[in-house]
mmCIF file of the C-alpha atoms, coordinates in Angstrom:
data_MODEL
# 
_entry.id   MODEL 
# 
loop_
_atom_site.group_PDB 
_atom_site.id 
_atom_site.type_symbol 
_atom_site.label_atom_id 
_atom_site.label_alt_id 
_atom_site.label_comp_id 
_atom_site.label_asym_id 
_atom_site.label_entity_id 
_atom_site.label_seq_id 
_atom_site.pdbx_PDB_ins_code 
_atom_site.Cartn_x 
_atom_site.Cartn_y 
_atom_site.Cartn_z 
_atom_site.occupancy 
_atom_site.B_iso_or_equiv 
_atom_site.pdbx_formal_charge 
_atom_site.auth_seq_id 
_atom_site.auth_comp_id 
_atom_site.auth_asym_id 
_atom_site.auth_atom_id 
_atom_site.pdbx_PDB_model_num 
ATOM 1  C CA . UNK A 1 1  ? 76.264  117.396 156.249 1.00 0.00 ? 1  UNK A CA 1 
ATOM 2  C CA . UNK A 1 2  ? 73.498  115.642 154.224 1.00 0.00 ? 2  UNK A CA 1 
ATOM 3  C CA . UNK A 1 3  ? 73.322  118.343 151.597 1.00 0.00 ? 3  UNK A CA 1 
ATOM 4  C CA . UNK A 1 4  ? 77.328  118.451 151.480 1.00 0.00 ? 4  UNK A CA 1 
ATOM 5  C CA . UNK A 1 5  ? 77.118  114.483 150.346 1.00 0.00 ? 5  UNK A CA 1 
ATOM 6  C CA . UNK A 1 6  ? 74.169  115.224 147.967 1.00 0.00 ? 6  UNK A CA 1 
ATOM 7  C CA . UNK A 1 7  ? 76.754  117.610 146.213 1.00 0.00 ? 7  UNK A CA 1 
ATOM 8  C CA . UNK A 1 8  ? 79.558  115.136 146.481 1.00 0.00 ? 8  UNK A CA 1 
ATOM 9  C CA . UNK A 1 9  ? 77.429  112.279 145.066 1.00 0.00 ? 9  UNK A CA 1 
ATOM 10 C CA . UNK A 1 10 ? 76.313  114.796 142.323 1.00 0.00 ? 10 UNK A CA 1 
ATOM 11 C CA . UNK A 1 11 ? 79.778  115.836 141.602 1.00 0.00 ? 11 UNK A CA 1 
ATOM 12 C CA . UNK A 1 12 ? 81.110  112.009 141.432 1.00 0.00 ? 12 UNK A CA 1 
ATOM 13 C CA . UNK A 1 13 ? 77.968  111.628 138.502 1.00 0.00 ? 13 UNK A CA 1 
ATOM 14 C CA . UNK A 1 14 ? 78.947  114.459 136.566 1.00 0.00 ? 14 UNK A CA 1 
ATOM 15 C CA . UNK A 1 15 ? 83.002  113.704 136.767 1.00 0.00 ? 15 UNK A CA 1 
ATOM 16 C CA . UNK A 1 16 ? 82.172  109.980 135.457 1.00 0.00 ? 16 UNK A CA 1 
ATOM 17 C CA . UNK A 1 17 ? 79.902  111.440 132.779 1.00 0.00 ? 17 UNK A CA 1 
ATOM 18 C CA . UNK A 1 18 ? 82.522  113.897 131.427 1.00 0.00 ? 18 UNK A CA 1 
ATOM 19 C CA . UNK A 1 19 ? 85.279  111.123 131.588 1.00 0.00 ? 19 UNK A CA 1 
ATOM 20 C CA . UNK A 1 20 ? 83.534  108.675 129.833 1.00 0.00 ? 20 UNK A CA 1 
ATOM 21 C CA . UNK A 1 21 ? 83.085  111.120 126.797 1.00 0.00 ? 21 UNK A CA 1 
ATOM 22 C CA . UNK A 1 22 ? 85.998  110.665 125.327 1.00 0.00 ? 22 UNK A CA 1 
ATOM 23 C CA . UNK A 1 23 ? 85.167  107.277 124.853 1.00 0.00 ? 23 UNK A CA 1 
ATOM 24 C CA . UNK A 1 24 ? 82.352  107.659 122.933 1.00 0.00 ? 24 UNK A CA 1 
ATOM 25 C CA . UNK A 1 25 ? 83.963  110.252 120.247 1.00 0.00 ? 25 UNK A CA 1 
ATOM 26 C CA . UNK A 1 26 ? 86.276  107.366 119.492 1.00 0.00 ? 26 UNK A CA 1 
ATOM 27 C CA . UNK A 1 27 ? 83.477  105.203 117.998 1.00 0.00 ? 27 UNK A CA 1 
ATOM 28 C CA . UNK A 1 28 ? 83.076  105.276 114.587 1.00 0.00 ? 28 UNK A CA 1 
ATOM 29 C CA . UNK A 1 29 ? 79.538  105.184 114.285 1.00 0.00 ? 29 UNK A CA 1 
ATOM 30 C CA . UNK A 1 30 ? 79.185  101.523 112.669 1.00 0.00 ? 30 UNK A CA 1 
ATOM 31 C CA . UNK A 1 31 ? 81.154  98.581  113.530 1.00 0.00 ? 31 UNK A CA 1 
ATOM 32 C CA . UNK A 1 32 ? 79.701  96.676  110.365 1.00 0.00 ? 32 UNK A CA 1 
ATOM 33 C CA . UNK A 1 33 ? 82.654  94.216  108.902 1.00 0.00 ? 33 UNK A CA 1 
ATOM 34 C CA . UNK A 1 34 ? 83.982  95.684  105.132 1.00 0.00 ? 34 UNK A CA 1 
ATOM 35 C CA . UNK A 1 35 ? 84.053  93.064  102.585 1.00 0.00 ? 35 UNK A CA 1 
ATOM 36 C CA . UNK A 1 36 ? 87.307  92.359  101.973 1.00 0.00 ? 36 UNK A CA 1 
ATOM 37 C CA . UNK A 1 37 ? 88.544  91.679  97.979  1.00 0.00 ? 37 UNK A CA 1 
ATOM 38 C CA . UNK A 1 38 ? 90.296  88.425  97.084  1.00 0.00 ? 38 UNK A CA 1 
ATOM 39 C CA . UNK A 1 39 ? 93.622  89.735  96.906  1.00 0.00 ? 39 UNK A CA 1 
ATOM 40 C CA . UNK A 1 40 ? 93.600  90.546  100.201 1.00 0.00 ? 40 UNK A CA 1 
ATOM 41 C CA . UNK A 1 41 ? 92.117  87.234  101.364 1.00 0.00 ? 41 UNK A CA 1 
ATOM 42 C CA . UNK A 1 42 ? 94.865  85.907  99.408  1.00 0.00 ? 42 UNK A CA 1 
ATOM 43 C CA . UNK A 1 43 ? 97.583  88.519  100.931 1.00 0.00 ? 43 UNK A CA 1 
ATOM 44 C CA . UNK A 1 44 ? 95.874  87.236  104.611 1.00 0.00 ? 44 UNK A CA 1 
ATOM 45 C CA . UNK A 1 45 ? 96.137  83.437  103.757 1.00 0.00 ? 45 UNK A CA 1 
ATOM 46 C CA . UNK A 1 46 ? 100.244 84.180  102.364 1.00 0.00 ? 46 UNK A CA 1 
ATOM 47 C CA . UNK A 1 47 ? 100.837 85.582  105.876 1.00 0.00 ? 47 UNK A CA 1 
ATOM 48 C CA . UNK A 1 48 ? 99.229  82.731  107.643 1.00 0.00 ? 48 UNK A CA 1 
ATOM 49 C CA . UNK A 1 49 ? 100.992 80.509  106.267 1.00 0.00 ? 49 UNK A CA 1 
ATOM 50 C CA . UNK A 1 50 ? 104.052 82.008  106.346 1.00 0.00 ? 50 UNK A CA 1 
ATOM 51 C CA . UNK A 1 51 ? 103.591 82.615  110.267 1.00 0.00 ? 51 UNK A CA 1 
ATOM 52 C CA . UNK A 1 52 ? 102.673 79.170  111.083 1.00 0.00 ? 52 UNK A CA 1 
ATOM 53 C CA . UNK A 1 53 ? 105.591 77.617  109.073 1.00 0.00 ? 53 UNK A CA 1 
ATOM 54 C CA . UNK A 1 54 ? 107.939 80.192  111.673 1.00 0.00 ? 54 UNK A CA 1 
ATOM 55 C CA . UNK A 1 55 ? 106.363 78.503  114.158 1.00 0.00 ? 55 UNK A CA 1 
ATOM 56 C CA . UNK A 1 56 ? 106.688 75.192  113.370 1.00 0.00 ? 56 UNK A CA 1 
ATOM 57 C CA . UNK A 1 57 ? 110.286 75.591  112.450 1.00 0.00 ? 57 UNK A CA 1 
ATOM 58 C CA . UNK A 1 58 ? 109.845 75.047  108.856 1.00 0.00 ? 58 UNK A CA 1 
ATOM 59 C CA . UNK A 1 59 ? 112.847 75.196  106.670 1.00 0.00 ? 59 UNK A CA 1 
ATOM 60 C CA . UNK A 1 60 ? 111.176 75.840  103.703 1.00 0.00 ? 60 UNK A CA 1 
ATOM 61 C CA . UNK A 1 61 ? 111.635 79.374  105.205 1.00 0.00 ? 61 UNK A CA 1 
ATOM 62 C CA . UNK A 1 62 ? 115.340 81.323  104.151 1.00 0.00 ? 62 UNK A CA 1 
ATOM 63 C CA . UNK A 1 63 ? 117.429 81.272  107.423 1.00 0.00 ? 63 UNK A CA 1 
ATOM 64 C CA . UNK A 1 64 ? 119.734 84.557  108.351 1.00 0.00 ? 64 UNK A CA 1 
ATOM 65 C CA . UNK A 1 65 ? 122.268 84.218  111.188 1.00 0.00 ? 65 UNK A CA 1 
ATOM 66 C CA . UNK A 1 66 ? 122.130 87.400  112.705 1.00 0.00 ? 66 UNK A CA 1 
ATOM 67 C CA . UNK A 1 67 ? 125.042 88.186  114.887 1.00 0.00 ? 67 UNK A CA 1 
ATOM 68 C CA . UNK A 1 68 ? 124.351 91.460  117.031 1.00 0.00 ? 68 UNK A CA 1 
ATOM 69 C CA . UNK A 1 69 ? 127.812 92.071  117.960 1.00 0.00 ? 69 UNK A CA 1 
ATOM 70 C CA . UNK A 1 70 ? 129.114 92.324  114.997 1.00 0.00 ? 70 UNK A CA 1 
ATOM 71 C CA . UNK A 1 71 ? 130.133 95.811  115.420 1.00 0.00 ? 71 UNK A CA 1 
ATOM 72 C CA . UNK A 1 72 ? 132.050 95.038  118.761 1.00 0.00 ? 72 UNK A CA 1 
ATOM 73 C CA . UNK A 1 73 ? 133.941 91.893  117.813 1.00 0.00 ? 73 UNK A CA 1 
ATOM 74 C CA . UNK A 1 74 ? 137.420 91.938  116.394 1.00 0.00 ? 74 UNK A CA 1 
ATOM 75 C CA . UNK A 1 75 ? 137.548 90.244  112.790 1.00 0.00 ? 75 UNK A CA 1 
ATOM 76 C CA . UNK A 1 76 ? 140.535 88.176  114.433 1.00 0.00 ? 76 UNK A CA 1 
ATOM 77 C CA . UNK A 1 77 ? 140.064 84.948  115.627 1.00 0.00 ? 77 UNK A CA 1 
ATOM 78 C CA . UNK A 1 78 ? 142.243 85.264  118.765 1.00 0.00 ? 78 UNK A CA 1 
ATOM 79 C CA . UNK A 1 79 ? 142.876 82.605  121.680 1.00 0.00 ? 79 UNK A CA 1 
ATOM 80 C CA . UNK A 1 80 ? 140.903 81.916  124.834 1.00 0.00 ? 80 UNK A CA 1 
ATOM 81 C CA . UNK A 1 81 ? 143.013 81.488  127.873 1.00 0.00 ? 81 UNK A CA 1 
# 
């Protein structure tokens, strides 16, 4: 019994070990930051603003009416009974 849960404790090390390889193949091998140029700071700061003016409710922003049955309604205007 003992040496049947020395071989089950051993077996439980080497299945974590070979599932946490995987893991490590998906590093990179540095996580230093890239510099980034100013066009894309500028590019980032365009979408900022443009998201928090959505979120505000800005109208500054172009409004669309989207109507997603479009394709199922009848052109008619027909009467409600």
């Amino acid at each position: 019994m003992r040496a049947f849960s020395r071989a089950l404790a051993c077996a439980a090390a080497v299945l974590t070990v070979i599932l946490s390889v995987p893991a490590f193949a998906q590093d990179e091998g540095s996580s230093k930051p890239t510099r980034r140029t100013d066009a894309q700071k500028q590019e980032d700061a365009n979408v900022d603003k443009a998201y928090r003016a959505a979120i505000k409710g800005d109208k500054s922003l172009p409004s669309t009416k989207v109507d997603p049955w479009r394709t199922v309604r009848d052109d008619d205007k027909k009467d409600k009974r």
